[in-house]
N, C-alpha and C positions, 0 to 999 in steps of 0.2 A: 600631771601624769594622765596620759590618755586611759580610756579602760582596758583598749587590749595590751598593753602595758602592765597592766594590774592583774590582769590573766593568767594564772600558772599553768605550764602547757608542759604537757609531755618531753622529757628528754629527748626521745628518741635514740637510746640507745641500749637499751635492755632486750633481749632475745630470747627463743624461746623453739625447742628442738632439733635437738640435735640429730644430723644424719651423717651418714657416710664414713668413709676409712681412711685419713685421719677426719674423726668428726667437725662438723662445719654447722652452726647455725643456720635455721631453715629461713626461721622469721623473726623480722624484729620491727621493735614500735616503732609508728612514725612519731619524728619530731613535731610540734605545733597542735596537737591535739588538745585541746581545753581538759582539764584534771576533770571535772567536773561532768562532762562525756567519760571520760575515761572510765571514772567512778560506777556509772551506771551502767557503761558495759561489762564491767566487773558484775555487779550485782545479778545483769542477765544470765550471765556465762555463770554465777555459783546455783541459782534457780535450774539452769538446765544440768548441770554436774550432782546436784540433789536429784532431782528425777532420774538423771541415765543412771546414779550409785544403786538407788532404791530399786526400781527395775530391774535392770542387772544383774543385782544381788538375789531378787525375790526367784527370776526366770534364768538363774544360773548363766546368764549371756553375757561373754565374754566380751564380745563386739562393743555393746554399751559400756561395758566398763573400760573398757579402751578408749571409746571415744569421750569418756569421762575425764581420763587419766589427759588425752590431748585438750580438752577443753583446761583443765585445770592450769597445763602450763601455757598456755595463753592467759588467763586469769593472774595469773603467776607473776608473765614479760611485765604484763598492764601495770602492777601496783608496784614493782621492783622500778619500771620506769618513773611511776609520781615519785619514789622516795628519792630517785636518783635526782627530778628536778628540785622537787623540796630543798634536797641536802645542797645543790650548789645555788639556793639564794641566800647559805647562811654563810 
């Protein structure tokens, strides 16, 4: 088995943001992203969702905690799509 074979990669098919009237998915994960990337872009995006919360929070700013709330559902697509590829190699 080659390595990228052995690669768990992103579904790509988990989404994240809803807009519009009937609502419609804004964005969603690409397929072929190594888990492993993914992971760490998760990790970045909860580091910056701590800061924007705390901030925020402290300077009553609306704005940050908004853009907390859209970082988080990207954080969200991310890890919804490893479970999704997880679960279809069982």
């Amino acid at each position: 088995m080659s390595d990228q074979a052995k690669t768990l990669v992103t579904a790509g098919v988990a989404t994240a943001i809803e807009v519009g009237n009937p609502p419609v998915d804004l964005l969603r994960v690409l397929p072929g992203i190594p888990v492993d990337y993914a992971y760490e872009q998760v990790s970045v995006l909860l580091g910056y969702i701590t800061h924007l919360v705390r901030e925020g929070d402290a300077e009553d700013d609306h704005k940050l905690l908004g853009a907390a709330d859209y970082l988080g559902a990207l954080a969200t697509a991310l890890m919804n799509d490893v479970d999704i590829a997880k679960d279809r190699l069982n």
